[in-house]
KEROMI-82056 format. One line per 3 residues: their letters; for each residue x, y, z of N, C-alpha, C, O. Coordinates in Angstrom, 1 decimal, padded with zeros to 4 digits. Layout:
N
a> X Y Z X Y Z X Y Z X Y Z  ... $
END
This chain:
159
xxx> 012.8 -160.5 -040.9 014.0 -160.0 -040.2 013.7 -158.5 -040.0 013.5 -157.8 -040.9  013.6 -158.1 -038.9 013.5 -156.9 -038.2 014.7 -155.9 -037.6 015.7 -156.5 -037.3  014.9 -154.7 -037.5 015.4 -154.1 -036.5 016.0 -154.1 -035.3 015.2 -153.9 -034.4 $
xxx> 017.2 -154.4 -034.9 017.6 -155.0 -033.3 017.4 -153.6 -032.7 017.8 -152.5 -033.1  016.5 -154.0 -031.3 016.5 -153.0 -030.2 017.5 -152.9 -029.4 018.0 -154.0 -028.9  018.1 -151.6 -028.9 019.2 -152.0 -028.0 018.7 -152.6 -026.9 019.6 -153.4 -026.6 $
xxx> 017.5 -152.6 -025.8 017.7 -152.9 -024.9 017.1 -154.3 -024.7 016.7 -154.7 -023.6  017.2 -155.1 -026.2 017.9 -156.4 -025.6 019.0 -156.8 -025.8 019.1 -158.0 -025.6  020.0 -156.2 -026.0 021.6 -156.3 -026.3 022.1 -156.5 -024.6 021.6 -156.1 -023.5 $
xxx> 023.3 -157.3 -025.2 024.0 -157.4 -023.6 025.8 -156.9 -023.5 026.4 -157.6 -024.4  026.5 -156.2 -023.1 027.5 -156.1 -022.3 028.1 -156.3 -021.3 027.5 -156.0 -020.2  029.5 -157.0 -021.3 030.2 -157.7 -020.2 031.4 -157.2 -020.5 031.7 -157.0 -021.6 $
xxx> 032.1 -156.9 -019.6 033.8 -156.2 -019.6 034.1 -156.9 -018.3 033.3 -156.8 -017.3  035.5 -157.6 -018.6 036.4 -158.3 -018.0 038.1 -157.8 -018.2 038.5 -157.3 -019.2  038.9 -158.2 -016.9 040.2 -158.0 -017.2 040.9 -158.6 -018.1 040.5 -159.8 -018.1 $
xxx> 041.9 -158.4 -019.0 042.5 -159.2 -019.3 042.9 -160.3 -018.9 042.4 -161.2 -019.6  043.3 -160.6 -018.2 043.3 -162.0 -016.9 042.7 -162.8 -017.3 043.0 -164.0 -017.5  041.2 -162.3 -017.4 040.0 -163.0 -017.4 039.5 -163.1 -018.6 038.3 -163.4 -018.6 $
xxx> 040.0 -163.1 -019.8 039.7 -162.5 -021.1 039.0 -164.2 -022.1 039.4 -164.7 -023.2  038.0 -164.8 -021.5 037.8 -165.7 -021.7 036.2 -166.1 -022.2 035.8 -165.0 -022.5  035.1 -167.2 -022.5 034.1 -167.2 -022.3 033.3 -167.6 -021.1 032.1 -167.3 -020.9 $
xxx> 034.0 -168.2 -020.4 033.8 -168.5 -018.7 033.9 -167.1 -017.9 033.2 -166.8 -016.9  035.0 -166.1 -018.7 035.1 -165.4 -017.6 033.7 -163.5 -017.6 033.3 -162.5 -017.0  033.6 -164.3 -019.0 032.1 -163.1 -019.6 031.1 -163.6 -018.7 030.3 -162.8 -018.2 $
xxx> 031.1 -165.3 -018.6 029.7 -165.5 -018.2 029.4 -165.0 -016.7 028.3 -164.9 -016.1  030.5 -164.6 -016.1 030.8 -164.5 -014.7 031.0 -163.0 -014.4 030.9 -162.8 -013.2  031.0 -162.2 -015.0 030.9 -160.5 -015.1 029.8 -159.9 -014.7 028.8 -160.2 -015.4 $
xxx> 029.7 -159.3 -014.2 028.4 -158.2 -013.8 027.9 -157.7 -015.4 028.5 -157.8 -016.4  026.6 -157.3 -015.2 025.8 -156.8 -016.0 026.4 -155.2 -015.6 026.3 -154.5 -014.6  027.0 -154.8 -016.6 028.0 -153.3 -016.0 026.3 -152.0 -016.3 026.6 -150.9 -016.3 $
xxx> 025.0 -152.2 -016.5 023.8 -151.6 -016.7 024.4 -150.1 -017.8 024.2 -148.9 -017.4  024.8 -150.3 -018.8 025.2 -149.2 -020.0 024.0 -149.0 -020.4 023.0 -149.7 -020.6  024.2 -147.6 -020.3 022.9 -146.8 -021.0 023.2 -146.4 -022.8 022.3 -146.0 -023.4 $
xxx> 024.8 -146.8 -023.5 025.1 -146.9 -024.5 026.5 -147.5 -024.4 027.2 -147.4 -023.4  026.8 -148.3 -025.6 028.5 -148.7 -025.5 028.9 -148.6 -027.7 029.2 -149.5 -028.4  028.7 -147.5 -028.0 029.2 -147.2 -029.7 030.8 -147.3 -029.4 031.5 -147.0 -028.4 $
xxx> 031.2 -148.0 -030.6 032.4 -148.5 -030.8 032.6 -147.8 -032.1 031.8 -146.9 -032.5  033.7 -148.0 -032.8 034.0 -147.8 -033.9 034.8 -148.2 -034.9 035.6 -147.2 -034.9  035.2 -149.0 -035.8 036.8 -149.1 -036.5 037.2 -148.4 -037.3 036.4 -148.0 -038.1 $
xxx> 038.1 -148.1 -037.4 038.6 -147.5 -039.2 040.2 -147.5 -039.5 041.2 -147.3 -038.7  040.1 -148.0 -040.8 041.2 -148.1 -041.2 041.9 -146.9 -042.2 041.5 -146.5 -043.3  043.4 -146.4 -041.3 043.9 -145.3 -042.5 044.1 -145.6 -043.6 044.7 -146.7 -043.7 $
xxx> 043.8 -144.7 -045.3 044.5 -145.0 -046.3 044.9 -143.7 -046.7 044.6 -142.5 -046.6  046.0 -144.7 -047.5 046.9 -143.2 -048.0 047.2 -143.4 -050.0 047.7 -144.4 -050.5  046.6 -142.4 -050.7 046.7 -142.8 -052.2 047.8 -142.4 -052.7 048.4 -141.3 -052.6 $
xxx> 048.3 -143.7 -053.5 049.4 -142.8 -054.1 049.6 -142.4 -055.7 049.3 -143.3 -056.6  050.2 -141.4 -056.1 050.2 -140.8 -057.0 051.7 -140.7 -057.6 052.6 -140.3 -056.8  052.0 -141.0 -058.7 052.4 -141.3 -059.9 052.6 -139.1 -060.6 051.6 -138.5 -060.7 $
xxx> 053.9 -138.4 -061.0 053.5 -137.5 -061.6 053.4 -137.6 -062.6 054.3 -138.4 -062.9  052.6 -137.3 -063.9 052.2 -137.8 -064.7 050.7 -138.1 -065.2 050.1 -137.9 -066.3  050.4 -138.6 -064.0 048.7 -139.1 -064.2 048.1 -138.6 -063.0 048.6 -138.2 -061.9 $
xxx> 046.1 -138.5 -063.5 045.0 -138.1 -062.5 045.3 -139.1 -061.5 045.9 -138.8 -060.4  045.0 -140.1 -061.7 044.6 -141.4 -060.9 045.7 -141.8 -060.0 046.8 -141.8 -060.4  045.2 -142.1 -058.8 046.2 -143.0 -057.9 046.8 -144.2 -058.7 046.2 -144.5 -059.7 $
xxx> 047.6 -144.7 -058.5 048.3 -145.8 -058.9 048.0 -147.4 -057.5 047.9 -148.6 -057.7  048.2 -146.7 -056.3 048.3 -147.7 -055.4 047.0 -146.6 -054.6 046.5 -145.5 -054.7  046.8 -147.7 -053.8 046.0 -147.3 -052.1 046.8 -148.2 -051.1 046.6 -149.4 -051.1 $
xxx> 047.8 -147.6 -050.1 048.9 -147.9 -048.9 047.3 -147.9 -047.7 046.8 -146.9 -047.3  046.9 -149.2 -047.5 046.3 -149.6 -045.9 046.8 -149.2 -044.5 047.6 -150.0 -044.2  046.7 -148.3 -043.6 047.3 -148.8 -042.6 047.0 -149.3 -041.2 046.0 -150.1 -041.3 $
xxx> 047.2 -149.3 -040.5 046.8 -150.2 -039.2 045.1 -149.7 -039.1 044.5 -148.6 -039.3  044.5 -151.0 -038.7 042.8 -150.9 -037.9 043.1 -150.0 -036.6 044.1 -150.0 -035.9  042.0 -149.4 -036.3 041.7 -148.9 -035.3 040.4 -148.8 -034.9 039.4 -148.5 -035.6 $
xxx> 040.4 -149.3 -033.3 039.0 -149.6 -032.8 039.0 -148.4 -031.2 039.8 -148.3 -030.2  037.8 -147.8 -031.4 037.9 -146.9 -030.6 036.2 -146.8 -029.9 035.4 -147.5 -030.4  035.8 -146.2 -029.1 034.6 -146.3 -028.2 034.6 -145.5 -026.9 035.5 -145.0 -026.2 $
xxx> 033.3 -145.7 -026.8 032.7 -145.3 -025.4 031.9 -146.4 -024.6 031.6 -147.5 -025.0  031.8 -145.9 -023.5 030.2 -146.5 -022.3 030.1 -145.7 -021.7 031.1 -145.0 -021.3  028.7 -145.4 -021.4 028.2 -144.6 -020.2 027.2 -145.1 -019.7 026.6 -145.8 -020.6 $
xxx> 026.6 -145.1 -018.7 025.9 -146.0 -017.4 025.8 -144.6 -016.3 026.5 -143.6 -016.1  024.2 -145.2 -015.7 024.3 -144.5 -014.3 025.1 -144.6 -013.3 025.6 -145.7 -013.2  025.5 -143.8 -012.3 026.1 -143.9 -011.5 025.2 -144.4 -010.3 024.0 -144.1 -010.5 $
xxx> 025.5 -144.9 -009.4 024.5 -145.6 -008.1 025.2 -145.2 -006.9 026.2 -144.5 -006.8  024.4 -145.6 -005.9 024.8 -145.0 -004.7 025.5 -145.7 -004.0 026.1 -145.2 -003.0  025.3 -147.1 -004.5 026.3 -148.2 -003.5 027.2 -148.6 -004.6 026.9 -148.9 -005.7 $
xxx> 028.7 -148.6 -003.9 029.9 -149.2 -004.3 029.7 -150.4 -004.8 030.7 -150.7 -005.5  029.0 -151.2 -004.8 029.3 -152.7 -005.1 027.9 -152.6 -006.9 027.8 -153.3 -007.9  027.4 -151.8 -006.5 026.8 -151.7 -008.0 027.6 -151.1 -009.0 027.5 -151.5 -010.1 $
xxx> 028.5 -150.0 -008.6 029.5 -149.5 -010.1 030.7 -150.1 -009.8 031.7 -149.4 -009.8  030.7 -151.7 -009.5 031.9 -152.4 -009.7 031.4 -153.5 -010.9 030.6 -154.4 -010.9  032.1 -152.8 -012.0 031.2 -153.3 -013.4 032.2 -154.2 -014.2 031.8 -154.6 -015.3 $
xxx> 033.9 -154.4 -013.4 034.9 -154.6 -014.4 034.9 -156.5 -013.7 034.9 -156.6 -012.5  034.8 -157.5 -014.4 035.1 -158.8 -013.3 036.6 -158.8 -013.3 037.0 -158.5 -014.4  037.4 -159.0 -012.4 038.5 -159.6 -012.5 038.8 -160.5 -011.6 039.7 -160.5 -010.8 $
xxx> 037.9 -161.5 -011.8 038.3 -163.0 -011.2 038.1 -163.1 -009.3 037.7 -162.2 -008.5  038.4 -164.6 -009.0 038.0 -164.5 -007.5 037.1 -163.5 -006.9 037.3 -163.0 -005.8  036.2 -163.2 -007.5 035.3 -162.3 -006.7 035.2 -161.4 -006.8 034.0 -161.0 -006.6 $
xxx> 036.2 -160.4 -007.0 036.4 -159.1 -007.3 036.3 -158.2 -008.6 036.3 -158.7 -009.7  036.1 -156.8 -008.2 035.8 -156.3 -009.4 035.9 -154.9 -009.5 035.9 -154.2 -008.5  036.0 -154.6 -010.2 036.2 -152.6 -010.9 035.4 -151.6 -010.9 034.2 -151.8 -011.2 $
xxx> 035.8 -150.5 -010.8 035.1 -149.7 -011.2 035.5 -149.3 -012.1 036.7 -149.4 -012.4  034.1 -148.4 -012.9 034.7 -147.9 -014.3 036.0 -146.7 -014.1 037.1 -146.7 -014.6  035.6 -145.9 -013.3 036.6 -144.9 -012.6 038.7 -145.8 -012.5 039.7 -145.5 -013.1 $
xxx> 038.3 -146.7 -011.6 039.3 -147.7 -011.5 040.1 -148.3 -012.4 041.3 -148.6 -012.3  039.1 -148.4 -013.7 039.8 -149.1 -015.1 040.4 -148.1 -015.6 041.6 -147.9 -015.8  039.6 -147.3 -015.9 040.2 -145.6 -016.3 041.6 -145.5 -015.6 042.6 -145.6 -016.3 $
xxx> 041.9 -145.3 -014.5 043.0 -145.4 -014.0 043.0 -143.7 -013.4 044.0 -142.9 -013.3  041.7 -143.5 -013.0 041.4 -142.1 -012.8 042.2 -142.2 -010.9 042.5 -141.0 -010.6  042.5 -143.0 -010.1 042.3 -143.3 -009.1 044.3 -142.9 -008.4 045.1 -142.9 -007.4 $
xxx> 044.3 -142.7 -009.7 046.4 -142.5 -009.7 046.9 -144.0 -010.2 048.1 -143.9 -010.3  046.4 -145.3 -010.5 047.2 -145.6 -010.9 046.7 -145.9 -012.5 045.8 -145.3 -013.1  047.6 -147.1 -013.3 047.4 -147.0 -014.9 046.1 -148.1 -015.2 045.7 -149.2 -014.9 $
xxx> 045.7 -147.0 -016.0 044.2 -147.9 -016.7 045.1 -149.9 -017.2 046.1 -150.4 -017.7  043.5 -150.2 -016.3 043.6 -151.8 -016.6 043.4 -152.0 -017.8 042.6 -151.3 -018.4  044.2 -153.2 -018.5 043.9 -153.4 -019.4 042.3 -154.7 -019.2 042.1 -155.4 -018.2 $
xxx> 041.5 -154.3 -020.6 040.1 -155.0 -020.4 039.9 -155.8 -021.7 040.7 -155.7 -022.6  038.6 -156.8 -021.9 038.3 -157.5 -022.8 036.7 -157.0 -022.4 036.1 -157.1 -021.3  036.3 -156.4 -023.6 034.6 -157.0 -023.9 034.3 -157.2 -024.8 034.8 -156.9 -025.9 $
xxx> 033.2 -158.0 -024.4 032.0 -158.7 -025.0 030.3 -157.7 -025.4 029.5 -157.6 -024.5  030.1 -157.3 -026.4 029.0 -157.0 -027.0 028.5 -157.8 -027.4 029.1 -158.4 -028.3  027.2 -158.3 -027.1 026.0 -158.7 -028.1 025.1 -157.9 -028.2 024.7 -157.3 -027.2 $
xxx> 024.5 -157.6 -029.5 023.9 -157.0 -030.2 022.2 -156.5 -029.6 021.5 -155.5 -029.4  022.1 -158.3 -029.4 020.4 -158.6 -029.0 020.4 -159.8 -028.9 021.2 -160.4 -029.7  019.7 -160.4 -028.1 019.4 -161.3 -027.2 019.1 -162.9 -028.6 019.4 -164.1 -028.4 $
xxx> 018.8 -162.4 -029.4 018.4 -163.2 -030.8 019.1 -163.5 -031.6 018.7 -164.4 -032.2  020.5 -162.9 -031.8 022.1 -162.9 -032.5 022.6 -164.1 -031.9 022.8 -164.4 -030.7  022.7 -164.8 -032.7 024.3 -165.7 -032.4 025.8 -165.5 -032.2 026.7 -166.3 -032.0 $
xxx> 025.8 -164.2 -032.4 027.6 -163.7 -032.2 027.4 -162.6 -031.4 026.4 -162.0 -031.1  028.7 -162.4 -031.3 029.5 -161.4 -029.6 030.2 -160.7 -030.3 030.5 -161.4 -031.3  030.7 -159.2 -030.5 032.0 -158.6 -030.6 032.4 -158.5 -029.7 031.9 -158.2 -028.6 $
xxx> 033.9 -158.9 -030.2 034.5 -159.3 -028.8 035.9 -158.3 -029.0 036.5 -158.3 -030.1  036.3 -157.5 -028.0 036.9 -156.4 -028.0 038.1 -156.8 -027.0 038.0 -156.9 -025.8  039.2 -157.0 -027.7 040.4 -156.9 -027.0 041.6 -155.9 -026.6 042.1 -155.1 -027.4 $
xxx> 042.0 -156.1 -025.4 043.0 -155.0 -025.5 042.3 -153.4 -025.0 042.9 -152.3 -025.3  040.9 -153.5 -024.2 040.7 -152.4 -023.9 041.2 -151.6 -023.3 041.2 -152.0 -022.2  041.8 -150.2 -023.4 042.0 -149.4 -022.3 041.2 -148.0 -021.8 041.6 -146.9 -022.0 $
xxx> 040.5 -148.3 -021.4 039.7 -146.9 -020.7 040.6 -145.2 -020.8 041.5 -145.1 -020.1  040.3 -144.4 -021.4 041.1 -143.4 -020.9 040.1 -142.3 -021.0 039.1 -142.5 -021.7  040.3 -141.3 -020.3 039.7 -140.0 -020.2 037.9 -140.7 -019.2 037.5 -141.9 -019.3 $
xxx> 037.5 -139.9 -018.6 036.4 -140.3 -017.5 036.1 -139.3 -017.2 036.8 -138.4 -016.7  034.4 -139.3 -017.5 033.7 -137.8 -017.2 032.4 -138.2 -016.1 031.9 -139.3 -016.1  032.1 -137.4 -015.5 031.1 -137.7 -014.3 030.2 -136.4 -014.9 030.6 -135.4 -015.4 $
xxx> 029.1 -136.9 -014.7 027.8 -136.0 -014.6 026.7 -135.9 -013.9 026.0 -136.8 -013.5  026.6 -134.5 -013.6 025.4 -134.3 -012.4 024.5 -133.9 -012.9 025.1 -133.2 -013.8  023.4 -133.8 -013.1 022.5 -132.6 -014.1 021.4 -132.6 -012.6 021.5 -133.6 -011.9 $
xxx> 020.7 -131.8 -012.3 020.0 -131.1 -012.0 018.6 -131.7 -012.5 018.3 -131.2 -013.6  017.4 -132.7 -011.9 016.3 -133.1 -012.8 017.1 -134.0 -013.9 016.5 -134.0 -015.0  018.2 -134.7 -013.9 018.7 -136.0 -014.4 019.5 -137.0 -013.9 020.3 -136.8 -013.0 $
xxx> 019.5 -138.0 -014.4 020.3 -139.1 -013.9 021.6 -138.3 -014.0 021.9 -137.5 -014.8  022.4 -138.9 -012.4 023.7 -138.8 -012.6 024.4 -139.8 -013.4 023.8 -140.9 -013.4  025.4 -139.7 -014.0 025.9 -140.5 -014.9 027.8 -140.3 -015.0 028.4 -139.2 -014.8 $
xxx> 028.6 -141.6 -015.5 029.5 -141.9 -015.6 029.8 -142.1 -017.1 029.0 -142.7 -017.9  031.3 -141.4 -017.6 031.4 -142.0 -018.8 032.7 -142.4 -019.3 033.7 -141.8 -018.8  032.8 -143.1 -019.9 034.5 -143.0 -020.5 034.9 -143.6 -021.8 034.3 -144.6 -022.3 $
xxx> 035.6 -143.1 -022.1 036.0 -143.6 -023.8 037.4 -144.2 -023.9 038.4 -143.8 -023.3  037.3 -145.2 -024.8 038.7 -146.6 -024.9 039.0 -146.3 -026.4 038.6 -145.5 -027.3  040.0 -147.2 -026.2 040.7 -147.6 -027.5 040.8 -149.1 -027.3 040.8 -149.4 -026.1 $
xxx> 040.9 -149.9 -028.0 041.1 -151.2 -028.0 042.2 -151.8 -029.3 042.3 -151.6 -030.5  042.8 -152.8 -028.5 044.0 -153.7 -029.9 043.2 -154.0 -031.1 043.5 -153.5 -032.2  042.3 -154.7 -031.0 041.5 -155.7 -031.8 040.3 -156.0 -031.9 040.2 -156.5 -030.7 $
xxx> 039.1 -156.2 -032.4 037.7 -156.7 -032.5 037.9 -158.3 -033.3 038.8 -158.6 -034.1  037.1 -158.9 -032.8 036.6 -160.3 -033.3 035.1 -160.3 -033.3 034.4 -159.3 -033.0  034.6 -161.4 -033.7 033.4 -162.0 -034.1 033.4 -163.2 -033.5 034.2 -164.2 -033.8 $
xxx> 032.4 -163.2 -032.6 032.7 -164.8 -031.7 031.5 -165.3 -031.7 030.7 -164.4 -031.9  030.9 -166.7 -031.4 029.5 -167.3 -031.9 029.2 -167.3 -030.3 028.1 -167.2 -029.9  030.0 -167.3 -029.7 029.4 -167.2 -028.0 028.3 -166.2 -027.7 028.4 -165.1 -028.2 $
xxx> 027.3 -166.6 -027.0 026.2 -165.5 -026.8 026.7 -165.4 -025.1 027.5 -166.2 -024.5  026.1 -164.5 -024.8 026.4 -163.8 -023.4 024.9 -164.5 -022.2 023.8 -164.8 -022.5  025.4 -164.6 -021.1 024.0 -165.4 -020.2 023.8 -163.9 -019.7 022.9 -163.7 -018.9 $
END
């Protein structure tokens, strides 16, 4: 058992709509140069006056939070990276809701590496905040950071 390389890992983002295993298989390869996620759950200790020691630990809600960033291209039909069904599809800019109207809601699919039997599967995405980059002697590049409802663990592998 070895170390997973990222670039055999695969990423698919779909609309809600589309929030399916049919509808991952059917999604553009959105080409992420990274997609880190993250969860954490708040806790809160409680204390008793009287004593050192907490008495309870109060849980509160999961939170799942992330980024992607990918090159940007020169043709329109390559940074349309979001599927939402019949043919059509998004840009990252577009999901963001950078465009005037409200970020779409999204579902993705992470797999790890090509070798894994399971998907994180990310529901409830909302794209917010979207940064563009020019550098001078570097790839131009697109980025944006989500929040999402919920994470799963799904046995589905990605094509």
């Amino acid at each position: 058992m070895g170390a997973l390389r990222g670039w055999q890992g695969k990423v698919r983002i779909v609309t809600a709509t589309q929030g399916n295993a049919s509808g991952f298989e059917d999604a553009p390869d959105p080409r992420l140069t990274s997609a880190p996620f993250e969860t954490s759950v708040d806790s809160e200790k409680v204390y008793v006056i009287g004593t050192r020691d907490a008495v309870d630990i109060l849980m509160s809600t999961q939170e799942v939070s992330g980024s992607v960033e990918r090159p940007f291209f020169s043709d329109n039909a390559s940074n349309q990276i979001v599927h939402a069904g019949n043919g059509s599809a998004f840009t990252l800019a577009e999901v963001a809701g950078i465009e005037g109207g409200e970020p779409i809601e999204c579902w993705m699919a992470i797999q790890p590496h090509s070798n894994t039997s399971f998907v994180f599967v990310l529901k409830g995405v909302k794209f917010r905040g979207w940064s563009f980059n020019v550098a001078a002697g570097d790839v131009t590049t697109e980025r944006a950071d989500f929040d999402a409802t919920s994470i799963n663990i799904s046995t589905m592998t990605l094509e």
